[in-house]
C-alpha positions as CSV (number, residue, x, y, z in Angstrom):
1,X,73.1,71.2,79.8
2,X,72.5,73.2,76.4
3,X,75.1,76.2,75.8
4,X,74.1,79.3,77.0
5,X,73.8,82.6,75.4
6,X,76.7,83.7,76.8
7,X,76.6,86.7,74.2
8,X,73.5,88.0,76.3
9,X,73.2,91.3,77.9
10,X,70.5,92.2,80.7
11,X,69.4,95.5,81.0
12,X,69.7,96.9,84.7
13,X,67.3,100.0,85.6
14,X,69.0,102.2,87.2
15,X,68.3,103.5,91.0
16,X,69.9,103.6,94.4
17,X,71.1,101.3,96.3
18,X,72.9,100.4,99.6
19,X,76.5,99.9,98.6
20,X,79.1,98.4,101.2
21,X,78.7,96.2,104.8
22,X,79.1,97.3,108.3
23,X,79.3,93.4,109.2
24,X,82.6,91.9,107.3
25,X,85.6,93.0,105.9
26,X,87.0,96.5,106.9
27,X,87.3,97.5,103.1
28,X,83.4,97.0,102.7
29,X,82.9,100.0,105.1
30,X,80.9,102.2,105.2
31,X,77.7,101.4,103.6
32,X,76.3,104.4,101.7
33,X,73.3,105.0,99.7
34,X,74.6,105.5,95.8
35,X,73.1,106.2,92.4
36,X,73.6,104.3,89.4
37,X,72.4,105.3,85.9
38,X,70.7,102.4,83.5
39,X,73.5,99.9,82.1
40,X,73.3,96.8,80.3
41,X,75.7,93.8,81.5
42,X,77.0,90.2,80.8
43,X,74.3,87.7,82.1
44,X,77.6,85.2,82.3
45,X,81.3,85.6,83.0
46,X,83.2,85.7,79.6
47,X,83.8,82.4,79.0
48,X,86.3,80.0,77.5
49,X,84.7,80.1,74.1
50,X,84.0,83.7,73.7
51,X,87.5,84.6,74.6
52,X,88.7,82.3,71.7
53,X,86.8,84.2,69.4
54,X,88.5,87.5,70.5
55,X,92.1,85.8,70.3
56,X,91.8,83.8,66.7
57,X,90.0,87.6,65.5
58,X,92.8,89.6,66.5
59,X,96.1,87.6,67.4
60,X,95.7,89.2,70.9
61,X,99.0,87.5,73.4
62,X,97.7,87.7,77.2
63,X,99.9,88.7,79.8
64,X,100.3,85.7,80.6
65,X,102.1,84.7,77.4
66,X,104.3,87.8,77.1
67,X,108.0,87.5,78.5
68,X,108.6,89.6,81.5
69,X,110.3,92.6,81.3
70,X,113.3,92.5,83.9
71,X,113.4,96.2,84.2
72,X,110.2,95.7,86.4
73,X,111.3,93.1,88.4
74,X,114.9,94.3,89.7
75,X,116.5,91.5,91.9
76,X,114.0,88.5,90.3
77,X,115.7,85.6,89.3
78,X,116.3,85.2,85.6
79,X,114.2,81.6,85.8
80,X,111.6,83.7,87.7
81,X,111.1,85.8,84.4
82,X,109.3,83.4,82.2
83,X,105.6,83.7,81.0
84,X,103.5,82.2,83.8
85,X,100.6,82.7,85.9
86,X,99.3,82.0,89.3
87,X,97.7,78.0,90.1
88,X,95.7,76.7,92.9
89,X,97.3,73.9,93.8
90,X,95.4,72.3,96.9
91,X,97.6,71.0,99.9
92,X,98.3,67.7,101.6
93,X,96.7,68.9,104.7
94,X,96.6,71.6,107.1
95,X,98.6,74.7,106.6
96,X,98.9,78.0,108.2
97,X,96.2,79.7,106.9
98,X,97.8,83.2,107.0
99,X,100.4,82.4,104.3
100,X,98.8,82.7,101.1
101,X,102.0,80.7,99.2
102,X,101.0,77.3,100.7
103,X,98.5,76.8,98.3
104,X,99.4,79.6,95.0
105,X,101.9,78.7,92.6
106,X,103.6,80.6,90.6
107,X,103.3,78.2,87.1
108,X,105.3,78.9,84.4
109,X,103.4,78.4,81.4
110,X,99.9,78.3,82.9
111,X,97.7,80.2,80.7
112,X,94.1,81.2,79.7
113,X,94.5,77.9,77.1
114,X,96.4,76.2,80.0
115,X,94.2,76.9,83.3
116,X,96.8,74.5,85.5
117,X,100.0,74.4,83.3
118,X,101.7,72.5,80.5
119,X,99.8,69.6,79.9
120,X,96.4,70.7,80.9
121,X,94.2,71.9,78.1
122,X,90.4,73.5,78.0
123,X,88.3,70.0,76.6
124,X,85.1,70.2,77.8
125,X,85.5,73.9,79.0
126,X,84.5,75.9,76.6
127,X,81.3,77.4,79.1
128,X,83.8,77.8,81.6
129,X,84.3,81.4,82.7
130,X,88.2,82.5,80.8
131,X,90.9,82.5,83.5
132,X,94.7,83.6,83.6
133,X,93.2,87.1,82.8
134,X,95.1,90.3,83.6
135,X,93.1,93.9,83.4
136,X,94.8,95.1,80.6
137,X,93.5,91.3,78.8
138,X,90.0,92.3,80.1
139,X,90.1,95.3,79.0
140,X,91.5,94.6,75.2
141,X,88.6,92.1,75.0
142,X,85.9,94.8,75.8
143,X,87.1,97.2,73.6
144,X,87.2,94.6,70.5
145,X,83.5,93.5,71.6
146,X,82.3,97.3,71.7
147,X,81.9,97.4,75.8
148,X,83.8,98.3,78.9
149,X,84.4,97.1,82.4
150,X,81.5,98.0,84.5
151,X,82.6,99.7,87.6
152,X,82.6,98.7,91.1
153,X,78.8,100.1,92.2
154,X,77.2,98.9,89.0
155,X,78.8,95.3,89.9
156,X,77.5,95.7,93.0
157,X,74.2,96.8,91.8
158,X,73.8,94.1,89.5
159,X,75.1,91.8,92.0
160,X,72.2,92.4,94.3
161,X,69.5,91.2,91.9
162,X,67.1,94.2,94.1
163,X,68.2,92.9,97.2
164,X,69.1,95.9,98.6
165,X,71.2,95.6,101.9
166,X,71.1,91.8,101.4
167,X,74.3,89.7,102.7
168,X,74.0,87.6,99.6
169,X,72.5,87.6,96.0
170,X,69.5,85.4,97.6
171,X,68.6,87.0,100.5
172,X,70.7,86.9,104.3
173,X,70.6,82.9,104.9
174,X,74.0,80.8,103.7
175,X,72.8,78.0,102.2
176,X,76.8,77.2,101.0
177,X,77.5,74.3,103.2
178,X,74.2,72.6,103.0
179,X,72.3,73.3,99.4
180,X,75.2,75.6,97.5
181,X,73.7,78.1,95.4
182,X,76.7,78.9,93.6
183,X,80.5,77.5,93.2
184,X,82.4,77.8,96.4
185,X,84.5,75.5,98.7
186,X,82.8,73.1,101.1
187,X,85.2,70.9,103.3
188,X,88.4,72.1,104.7
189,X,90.2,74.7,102.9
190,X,92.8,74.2,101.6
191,X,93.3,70.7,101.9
192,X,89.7,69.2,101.1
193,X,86.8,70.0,99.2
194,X,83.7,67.1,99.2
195,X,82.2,69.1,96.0
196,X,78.8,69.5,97.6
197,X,77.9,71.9,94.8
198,X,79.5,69.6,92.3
199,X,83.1,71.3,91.5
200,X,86.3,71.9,92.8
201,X,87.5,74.3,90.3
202,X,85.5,76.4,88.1
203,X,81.6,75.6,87.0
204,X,79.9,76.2,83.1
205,X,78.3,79.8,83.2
206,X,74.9,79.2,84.2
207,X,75.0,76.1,85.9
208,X,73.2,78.2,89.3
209,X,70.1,79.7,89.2
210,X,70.5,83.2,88.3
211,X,70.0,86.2,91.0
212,X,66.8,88.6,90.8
213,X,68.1,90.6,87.5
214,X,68.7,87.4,85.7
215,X,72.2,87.1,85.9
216,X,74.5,84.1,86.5
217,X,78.3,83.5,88.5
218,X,77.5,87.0,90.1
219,X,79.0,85.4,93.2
220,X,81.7,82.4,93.6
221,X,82.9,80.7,90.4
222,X,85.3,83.6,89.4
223,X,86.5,87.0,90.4
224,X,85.3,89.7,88.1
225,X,87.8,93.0,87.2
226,X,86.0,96.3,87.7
227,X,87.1,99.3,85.9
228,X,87.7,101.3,89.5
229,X,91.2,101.5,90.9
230,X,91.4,100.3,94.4
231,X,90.8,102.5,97.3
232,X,89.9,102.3,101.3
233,X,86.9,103.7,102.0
234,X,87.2,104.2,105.3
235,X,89.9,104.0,108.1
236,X,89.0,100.8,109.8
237,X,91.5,98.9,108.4
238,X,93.8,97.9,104.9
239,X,91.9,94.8,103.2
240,X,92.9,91.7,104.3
241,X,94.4,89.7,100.6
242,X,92.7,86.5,100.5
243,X,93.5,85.8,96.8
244,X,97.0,85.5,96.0
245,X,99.9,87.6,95.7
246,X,100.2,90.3,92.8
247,X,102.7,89.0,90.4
248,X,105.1,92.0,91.2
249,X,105.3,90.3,94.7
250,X,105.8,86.6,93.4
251,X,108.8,87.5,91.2
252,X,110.1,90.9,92.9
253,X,108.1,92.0,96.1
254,X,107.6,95.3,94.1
255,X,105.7,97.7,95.7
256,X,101.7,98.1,94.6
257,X,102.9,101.9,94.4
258,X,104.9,100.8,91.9
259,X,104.7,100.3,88.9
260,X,101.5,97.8,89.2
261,X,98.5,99.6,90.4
262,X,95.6,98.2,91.6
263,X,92.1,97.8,90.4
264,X,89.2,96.3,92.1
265,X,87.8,92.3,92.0
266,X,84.7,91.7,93.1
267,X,82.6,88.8,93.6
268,X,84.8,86.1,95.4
269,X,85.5,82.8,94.0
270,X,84.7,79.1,93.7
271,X,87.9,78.9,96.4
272,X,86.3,81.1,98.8
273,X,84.9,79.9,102.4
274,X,83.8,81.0,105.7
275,X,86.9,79.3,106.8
276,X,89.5,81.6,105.0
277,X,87.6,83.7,102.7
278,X,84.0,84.8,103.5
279,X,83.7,86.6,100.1
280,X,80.5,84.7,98.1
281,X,78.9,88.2,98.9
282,X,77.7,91.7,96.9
283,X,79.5,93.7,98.9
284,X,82.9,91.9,99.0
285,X,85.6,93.7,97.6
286,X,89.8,92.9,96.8
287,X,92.7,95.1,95.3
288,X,94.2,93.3,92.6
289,X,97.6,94.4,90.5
290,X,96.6,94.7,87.1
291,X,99.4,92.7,85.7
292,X,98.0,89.9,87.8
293,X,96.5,86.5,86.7
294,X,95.3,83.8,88.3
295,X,93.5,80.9,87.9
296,X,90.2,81.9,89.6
297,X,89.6,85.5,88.1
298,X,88.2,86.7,85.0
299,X,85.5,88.6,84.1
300,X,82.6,90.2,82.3
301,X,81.9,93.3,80.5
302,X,78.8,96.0,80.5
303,X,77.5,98.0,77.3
304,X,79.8,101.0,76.2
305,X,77.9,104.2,76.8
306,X,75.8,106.1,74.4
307,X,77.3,109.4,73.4
């Protein structure tokens, strides 16, 4: 597979669109019509490479690299306040599905350049979509490149490829577990994945066919960061965390009223199933602290706005 253009943009007419599901998760409800002005966005997830070429131009330290600050962590243990970030680590067997911490590790020294730790490296990754990035890391990196974070409904709209109301970027059929379309897991979570679709981590941006706008990884692979802090929009029910704890909880249980707000994810991930985490979908949606990293999110950016 060639490189791709990963610097390319597609331009997105804008319209209305049905935003949301009545048919999942409790935080996709209620689906609404909404308008969205013309944008331009990433045709990939910012990968491995690019986010090289934003570090060796300006020195920028993730979060992941910087020591913690203990003020923000009362009661943490002083081991527990080492640069880190969170790992998948896949289990031996069956677990109890309902406790995240079986399978996500707190690993100190996993980093953006270190996906699973000391001693792993990025060879042969540099189309792989950057990992181990915090919002504020997302953020720095749009800003340097002359963009933003889109928000939540233009991810969503772009998502869709034109599909409106659509249960996935292809239409309302699951091909996952039979002819994957993107990265997810096949096999049983967390314990085995056959690799139907070829991968059990992340895949090179563009590997899938892309949606209906032309753009790749829209779904599975990676989360993405939006620009819109978290909220329930509707009563039915708090969002049920599929992706890891914040890093506030891992070290300190802190409080996501704290100081760690949330911002939106959307997208789901190359560890999501129908199993545990039916997410490969537009509408999908997660809080996520921003001071939280992990080795399945990342991101990519949208064209600043003309003034």
């Amino acid at each position: 597979m060639t490189s791709p253009p990963d610097t390319d943009q597609i331009a997105i007419a804008g319209g209305e669109f049905l935003m949301g599901s009545d048919h999942h998760y409790p935080e996709e409800y209620p689906t609404r019509r909404v308008q969205i002005a013309s944008f331009r966005i990433d045709a990939y997830p910012v990968t491995n490479r690019r986010f090289a070429e934003f570090v060796d131009a300006t020195g920028y330290m993730t979060i992941a690299e910087r020591p913690l600050d203990p003020r923000l962590f009362a009661g943490a243990r002083p081991e527990d306040l080492v640069p880190g970030s969170l790992v998948f680590l896949m289990t031996e067997g069956p677990v109890d599905l309902g406790e995240f911490r079986n399978w996500w590790k707190w690993v100190p020294g996993a980093t953006w350049r270190r996906p699973l730790g000391p001693g792993s490296s990025l060879a042969g990754m540099d189309d792989h979509p950057v990992v181990h990035v915090a919002y504020p890391d997302a953020v720095a990196f749009a800003r340097w490149a002359g963009m933003r974070l889109p928000s939540e409904s233009e991810w969503e709209y772009a998502a869709r490829g034109g599909l409106d109301g659509a249960v996935f970027e292809w239409g309302d059929e699951d091909y996952q577990e039979k002819a994957p379309r993107i990265n997810t897991w096949q096999g049983r979570f967390p314990y085995e994945n056959t690799e139907l679709d070829g991968w059990t981590r992340t895949s090179p941006v563009g590997y899938y066919e892309p949606n209906g706008y032309g753009l790749h990884d829209m779904t599975g692979n990676v989360w993405e960061w939006t620009s819109t802090r978290y909220y329930e929009p509707s009563a039915r029910g708090a969002a049920q965390r599929c992706c890891g704890p914040p890093k506030g909880e891992t070290l300190a249980r802190a409080r996501e009223s704290g100081p760690f707000p949330s911002r939106t994810i959307r997208g789901g991930s190359h560890l999501c199933t129908v199993q545990y985490c039916f997410r490969y979908r537009p509408a999908a949606r997660q809080p996520q602290t921003i001071d939280t990293s992990a080795s399945h999110l990342g991101f990519r950016c949208v064209a600043r706005d003309r003034s």
